[in-house]
Each structure stands twice: as C-alpha cells, then as structure tokens.
N, CA and C of each residue as an Amber inpcrd file, in Angstrom:
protein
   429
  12.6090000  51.5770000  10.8640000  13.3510000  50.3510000  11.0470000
  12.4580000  49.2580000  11.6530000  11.3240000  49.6250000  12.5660000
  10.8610000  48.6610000  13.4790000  10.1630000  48.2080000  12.2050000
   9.2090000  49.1890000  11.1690000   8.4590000  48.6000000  10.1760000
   8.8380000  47.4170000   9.1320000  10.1840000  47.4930000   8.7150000
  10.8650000  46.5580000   8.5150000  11.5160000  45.7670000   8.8550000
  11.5070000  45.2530000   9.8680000  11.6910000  43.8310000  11.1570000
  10.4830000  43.4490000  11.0370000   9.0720000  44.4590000  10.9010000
   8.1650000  43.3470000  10.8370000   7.2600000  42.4300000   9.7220000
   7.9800000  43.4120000   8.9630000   7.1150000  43.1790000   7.3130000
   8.6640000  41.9790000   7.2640000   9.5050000  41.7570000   7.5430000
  10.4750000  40.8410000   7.0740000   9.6490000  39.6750000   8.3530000
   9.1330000  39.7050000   9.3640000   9.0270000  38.9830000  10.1600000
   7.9440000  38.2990000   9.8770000   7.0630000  39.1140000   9.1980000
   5.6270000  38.5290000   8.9840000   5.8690000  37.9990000   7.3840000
   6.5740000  38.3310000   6.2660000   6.7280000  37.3250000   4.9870000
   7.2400000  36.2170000   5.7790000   8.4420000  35.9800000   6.5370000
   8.7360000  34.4830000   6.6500000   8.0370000  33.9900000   7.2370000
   7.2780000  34.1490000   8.8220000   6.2140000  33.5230000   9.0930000
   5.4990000  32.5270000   8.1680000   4.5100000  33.9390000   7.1430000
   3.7710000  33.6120000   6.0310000   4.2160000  32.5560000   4.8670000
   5.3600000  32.4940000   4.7170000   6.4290000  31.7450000   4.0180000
   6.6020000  30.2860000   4.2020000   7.0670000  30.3990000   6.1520000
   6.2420000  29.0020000   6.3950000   5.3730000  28.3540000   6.7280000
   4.3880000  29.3280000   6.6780000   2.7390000  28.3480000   6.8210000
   2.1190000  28.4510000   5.3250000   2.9820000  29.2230000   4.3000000
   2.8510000  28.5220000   3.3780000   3.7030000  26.8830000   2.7590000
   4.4670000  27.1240000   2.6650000   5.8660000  25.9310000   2.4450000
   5.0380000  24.3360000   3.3280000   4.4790000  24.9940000   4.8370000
   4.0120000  23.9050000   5.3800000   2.7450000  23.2070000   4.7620000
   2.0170000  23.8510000   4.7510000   1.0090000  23.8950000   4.0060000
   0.8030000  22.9490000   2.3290000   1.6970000  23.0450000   1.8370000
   2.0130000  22.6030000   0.5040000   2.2420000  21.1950000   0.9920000
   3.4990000  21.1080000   1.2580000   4.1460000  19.8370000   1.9710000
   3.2440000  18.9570000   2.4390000   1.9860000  19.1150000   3.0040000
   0.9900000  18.4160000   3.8470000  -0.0380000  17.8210000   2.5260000
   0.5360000  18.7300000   1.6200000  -0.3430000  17.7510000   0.2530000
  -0.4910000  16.1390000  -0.1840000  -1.6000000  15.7590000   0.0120000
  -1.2930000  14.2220000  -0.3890000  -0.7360000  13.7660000  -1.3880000
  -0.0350000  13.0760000  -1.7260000   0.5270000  12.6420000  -3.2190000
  -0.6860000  12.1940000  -4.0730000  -0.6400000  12.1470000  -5.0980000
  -1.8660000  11.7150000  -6.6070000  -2.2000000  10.5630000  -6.3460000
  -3.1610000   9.6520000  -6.1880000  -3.8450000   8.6450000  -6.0460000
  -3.0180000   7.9820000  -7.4270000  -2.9610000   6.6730000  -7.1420000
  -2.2210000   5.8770000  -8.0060000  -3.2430000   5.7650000  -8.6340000
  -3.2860000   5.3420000 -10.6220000  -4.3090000   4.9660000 -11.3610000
  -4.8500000   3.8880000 -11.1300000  -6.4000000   3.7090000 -11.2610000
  -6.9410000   2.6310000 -11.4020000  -6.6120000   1.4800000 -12.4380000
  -7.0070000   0.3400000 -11.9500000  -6.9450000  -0.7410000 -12.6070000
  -7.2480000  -0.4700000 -14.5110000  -6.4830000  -0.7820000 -15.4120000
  -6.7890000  -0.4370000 -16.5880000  -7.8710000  -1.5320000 -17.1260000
  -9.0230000  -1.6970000 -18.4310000  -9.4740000  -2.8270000 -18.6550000
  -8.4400000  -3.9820000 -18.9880000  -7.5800000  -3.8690000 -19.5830000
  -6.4080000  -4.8170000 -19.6680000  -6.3500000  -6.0320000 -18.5410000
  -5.5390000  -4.8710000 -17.5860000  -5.3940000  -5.5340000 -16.0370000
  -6.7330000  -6.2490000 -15.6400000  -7.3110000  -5.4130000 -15.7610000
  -8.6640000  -5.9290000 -14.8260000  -9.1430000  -7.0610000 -15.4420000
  -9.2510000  -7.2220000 -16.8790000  -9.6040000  -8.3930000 -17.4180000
  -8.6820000  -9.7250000 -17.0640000  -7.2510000  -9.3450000 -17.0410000
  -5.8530000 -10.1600000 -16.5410000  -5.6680000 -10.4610000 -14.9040000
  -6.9110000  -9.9730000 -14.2160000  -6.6850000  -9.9250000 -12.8120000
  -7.3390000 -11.4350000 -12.4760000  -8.2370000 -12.2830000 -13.6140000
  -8.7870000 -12.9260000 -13.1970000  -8.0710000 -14.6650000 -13.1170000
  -6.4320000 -13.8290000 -13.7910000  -5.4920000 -15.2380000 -14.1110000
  -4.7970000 -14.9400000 -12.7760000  -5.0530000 -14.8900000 -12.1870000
  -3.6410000 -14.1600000 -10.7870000  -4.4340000 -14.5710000  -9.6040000
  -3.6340000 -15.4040000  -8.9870000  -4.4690000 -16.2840000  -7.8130000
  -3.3590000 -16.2210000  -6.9690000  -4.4750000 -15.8990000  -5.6510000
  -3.8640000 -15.3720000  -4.0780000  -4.1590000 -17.1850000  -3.5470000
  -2.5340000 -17.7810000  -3.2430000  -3.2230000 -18.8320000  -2.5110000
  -2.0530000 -19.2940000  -0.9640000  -2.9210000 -19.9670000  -0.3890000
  -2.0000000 -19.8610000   0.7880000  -1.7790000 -18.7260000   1.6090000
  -2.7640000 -18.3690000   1.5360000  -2.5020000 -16.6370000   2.1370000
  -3.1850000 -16.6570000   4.0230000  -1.7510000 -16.4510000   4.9830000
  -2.1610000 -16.4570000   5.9800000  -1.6020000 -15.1530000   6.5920000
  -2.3800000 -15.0230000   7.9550000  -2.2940000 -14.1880000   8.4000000
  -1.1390000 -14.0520000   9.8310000   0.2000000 -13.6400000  10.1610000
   1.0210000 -14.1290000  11.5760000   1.2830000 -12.6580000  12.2520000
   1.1410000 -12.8140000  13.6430000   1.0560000 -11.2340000  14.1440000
   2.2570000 -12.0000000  15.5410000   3.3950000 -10.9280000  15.1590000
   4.1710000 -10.7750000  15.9580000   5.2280000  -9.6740000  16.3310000
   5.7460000  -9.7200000  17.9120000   6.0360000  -8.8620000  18.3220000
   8.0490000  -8.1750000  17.6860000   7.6380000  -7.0900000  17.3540000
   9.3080000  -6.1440000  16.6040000  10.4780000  -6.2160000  17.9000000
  11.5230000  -6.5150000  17.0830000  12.5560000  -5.6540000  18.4720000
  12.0560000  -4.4230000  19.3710000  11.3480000  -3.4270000  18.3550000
  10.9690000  -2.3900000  19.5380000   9.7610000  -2.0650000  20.0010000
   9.4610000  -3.3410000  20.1070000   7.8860000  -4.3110000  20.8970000
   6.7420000  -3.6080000  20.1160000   6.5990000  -3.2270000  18.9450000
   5.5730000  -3.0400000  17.9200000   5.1000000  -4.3690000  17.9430000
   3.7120000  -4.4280000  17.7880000   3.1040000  -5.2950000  17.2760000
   3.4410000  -5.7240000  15.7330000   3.4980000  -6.4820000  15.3010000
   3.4320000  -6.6100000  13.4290000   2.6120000  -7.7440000  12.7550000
   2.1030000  -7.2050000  12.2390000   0.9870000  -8.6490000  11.6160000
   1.7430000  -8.5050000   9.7960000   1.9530000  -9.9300000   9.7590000
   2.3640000 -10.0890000   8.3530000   1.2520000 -10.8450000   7.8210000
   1.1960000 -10.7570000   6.5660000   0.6590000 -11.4590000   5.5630000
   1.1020000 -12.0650000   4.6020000   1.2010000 -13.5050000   4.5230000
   1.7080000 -14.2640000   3.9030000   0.9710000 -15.2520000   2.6380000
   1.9960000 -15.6050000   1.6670000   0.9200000 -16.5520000   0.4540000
   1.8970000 -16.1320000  -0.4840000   1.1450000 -16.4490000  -1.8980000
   1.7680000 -17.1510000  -3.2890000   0.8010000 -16.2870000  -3.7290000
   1.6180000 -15.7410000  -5.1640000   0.6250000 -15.3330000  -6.0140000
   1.0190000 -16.1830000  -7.1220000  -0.1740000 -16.5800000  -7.7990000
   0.0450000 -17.8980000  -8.9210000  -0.3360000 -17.0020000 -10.6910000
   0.5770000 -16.8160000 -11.6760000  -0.0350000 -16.4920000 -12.5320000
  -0.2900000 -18.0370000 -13.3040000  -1.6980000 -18.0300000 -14.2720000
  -2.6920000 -18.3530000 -14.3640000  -2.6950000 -18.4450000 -16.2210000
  -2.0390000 -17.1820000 -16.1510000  -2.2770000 -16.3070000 -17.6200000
  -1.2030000 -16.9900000 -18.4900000  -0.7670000 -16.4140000 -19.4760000
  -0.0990000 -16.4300000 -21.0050000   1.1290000 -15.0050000 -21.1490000
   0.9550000 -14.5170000 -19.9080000   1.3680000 -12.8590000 -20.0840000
   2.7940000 -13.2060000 -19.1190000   3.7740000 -12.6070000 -19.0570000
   4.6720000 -12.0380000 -17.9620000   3.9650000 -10.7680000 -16.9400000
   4.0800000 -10.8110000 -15.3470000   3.7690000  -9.7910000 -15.1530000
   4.6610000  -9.2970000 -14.4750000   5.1010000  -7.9680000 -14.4170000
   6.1210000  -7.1690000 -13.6860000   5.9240000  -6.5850000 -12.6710000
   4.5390000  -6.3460000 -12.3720000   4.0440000  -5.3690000 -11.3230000
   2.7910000  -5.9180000 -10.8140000   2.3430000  -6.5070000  -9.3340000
   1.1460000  -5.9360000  -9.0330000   0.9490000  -5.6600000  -7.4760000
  -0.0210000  -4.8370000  -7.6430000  -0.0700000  -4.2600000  -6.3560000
  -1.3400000  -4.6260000  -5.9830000  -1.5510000  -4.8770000  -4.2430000
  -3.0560000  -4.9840000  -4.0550000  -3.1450000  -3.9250000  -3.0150000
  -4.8980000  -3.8580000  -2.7350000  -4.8370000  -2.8370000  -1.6400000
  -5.4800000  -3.9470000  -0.2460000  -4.8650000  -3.6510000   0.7630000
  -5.0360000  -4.6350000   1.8000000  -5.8300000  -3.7230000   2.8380000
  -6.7490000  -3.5660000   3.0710000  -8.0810000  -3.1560000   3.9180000
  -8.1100000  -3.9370000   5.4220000  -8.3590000  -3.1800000   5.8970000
  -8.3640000  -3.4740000   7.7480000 -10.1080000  -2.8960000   7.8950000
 -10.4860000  -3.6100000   8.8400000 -11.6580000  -3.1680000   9.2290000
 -11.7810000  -2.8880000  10.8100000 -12.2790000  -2.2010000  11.4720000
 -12.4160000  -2.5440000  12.6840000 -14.3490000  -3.2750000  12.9110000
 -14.5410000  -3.4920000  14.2470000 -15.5530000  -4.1810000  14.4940000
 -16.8140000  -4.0290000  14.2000000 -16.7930000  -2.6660000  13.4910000
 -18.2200000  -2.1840000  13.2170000 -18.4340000  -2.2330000  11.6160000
 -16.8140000  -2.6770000  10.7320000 -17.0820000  -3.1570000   9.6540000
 -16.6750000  -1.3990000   9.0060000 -15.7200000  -0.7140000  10.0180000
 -15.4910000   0.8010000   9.1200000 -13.8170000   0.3110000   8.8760000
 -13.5860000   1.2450000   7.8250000 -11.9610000   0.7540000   7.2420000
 -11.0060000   1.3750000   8.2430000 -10.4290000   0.4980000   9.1700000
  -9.3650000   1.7430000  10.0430000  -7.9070000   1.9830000   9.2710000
  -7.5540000   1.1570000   8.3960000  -6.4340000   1.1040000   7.2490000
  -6.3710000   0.4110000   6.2490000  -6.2400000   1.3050000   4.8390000
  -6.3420000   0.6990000   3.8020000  -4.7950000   1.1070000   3.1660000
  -3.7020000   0.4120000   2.8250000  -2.1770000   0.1430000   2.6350000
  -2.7090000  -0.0210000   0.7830000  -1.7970000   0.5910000  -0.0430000
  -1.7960000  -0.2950000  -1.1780000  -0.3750000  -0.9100000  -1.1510000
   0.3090000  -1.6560000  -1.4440000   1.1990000  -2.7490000  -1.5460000
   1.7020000  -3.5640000  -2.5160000   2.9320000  -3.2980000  -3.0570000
   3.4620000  -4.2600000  -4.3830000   3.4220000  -5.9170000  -3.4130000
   3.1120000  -7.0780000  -4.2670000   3.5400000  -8.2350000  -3.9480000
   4.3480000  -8.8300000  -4.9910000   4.6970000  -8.1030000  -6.3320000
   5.2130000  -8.6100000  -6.9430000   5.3590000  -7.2580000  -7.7860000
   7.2300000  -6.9160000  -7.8000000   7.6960000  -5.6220000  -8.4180000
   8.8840000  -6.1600000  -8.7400000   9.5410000  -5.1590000  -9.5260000
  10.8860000  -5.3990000 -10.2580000  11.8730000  -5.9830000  -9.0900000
  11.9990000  -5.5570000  -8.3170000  13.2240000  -5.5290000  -7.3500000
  12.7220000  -7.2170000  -7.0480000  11.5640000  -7.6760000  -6.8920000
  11.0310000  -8.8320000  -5.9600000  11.1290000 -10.0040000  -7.4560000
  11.4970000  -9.9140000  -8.9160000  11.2540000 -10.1380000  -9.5940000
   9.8220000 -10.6160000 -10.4490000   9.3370000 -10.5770000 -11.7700000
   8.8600000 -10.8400000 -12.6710000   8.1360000 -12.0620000 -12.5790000
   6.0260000 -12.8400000 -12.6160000   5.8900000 -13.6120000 -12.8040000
   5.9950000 -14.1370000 -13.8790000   6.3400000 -15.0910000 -14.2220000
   5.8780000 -15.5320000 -15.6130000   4.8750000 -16.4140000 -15.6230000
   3.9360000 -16.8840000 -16.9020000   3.2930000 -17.8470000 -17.2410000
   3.4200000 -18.6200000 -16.2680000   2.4070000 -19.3160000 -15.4290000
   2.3470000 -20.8070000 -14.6430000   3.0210000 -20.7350000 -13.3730000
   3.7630000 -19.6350000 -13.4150000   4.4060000 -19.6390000 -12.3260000
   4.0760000 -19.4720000 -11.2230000   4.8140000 -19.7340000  -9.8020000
   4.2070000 -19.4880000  -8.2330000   5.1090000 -18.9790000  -7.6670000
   4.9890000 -17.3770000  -7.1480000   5.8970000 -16.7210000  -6.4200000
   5.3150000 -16.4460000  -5.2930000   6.1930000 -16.4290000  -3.7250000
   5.7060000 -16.2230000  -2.8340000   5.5840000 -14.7090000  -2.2660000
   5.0130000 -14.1010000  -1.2930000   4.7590000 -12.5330000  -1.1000000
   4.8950000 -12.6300000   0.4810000   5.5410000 -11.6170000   0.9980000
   5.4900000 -11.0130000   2.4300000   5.0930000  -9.9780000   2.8370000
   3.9910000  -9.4220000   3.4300000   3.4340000  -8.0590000   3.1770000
   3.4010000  -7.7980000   5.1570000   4.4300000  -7.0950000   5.5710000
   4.6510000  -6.8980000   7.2420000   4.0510000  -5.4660000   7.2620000
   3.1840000  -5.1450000   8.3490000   2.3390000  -3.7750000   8.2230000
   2.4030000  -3.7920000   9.8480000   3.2490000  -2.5780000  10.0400000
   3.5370000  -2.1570000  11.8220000   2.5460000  -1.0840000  12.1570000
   1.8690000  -0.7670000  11.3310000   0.9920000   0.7400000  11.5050000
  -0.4610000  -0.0380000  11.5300000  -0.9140000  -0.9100000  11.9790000
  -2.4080000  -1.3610000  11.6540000  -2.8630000  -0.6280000  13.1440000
  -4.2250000  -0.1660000  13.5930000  -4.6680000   0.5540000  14.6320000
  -5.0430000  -0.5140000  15.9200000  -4.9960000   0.1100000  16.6940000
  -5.7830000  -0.6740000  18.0500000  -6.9930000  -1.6340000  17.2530000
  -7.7110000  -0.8990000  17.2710000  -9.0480000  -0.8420000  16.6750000
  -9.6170000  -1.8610000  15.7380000  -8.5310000  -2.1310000  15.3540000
  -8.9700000  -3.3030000  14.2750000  -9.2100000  -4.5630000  14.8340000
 -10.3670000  -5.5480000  13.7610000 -11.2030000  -6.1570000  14.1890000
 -10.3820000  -7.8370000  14.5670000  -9.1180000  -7.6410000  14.4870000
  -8.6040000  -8.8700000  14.1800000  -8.3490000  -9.9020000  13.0430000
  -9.2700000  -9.9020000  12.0790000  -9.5910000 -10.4200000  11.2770000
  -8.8800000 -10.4920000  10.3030000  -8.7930000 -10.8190000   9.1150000
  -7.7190000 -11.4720000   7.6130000  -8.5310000  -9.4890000   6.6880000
  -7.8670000  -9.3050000   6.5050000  -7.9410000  -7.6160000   5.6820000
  -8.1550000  -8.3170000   4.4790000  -9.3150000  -7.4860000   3.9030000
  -9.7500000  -7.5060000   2.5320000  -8.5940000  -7.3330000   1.5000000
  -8.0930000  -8.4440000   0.2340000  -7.0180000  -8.2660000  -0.2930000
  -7.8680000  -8.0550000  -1.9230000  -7.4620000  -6.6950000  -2.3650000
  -8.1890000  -6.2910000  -3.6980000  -6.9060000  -5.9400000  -4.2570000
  -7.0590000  -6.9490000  -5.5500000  -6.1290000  -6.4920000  -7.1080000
  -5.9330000  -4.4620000  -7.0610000  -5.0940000  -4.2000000  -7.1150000
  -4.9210000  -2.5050000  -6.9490000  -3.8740000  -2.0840000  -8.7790000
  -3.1810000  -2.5310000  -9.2360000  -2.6020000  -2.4080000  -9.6570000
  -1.6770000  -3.7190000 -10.5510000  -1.4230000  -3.4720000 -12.0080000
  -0.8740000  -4.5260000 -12.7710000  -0.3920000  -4.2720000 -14.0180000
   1.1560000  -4.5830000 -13.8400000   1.9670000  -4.3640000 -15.1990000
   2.7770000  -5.5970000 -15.4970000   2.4170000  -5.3750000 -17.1720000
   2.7900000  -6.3430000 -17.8170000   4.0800000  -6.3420000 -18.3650000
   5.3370000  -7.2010000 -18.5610000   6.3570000  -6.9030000 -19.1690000
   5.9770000  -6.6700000 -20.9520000
C-alpha cells in the first residue's frame, strides 16, 4: 500500500513539473515583415510622435506614446504593428513591446489618410535611459 501512495505521489508531482514546464513556453515569434509590407512600410509615416510619462491610480509610473500614423500609399491598411525598444544607458535593450497602432478594433487606414495612435506601457524598467524608444515597422496587413 505504502508503494502505491508513492508511485501515485511521485506521477502527480512529475505531472506538475511537467504541465508547469510546458506552460512556461514562449508563444511563436510573430512573422517577419513580408517583402510586400516592407516595400509598403515606406508609405506609412510616424508623425507627431511624443513621448508623456505619468503617474496610474495605483501610482505606476506610465509613459505613453503618442502621434499619427499617415498612410502615404494607394493601399487600405488593416493592421500594423511596430516594435517599440527601450534602451537603458549603456545603449542595452531593457524592453522591447511589439504593439498594434492601427488594428481592426482601432479601425482601417485608408489612402491619404491620418489616424492617431496611443501606445501606454506600465512595465518599462527602472533602468531605462529616459529617452524616446526606438519605433520599428513590426508588422502590416493590407485589406
């Protein structure tokens, strides 16, 4: 009997440092920029883009990032995402966020158009250098 209390004790153990284990898996890296996009990244203009850091109801720091994304192009776009990079002082990445500024829910640019973006990030580190975060094209879909 004791042998089986422990062989039942030691599968679930094992069970959940497997289960945990799994779970701790990173999700799939989103795809890179397609040539499409990337060629279309060069109609899509970040303008007005500032930087405002202020304090949450539950005294978090929050630095938003603010601006217009201008399409440029001939295309509708439905989707794009950038990746917004933090550096700290020595110029190492302490957070790199990727980020829709323009998704279905936020609606669709079209041709010529100027839509504005709010990008609020409560998780940026001590550490960081202060500075305006590197804003790189990450992602872009076309209707």
């Amino acid at each position: 009997m004791v042998i089986v209390i422990g062989l039942v004790l030691a599968l679930g153990i094992g069970g959940f440092f497997y289960l945990d284990r799994a779970a701790k898996k990173p999700p799939p890296a989103p795809p890179p920029l397609t040539g499409e996009a990337r060629a279309y990244a060069r109609n899509l203009k970040l303008t007005d883009v500032e930087m405002k850091a202020h304090e949450s109801y539950l005294k978090q720091s929050v630095v938003e990032i603010v601006g217009n994304i201008q399409n440029l192009g001939d295309r509708v776009v439905k989707t794009v995402e950038i990746n917004c990079v933090f550096y700290d002082a020595y110029g190492q990445v302490v957070l790199r966020e990727r980020v829709p500024i323009v998704s279905p829910r936020i609606g669709a640019v079209s041709p010529r158009e100027i839509k504005p973006f709010r990008l609020p990030f409560d998780n940026v580190p001590e550490s960081w250098n202060q500075a305006m975060p590197q804003l790189v094209m990450a992602g872009i879909e076309f209707q």
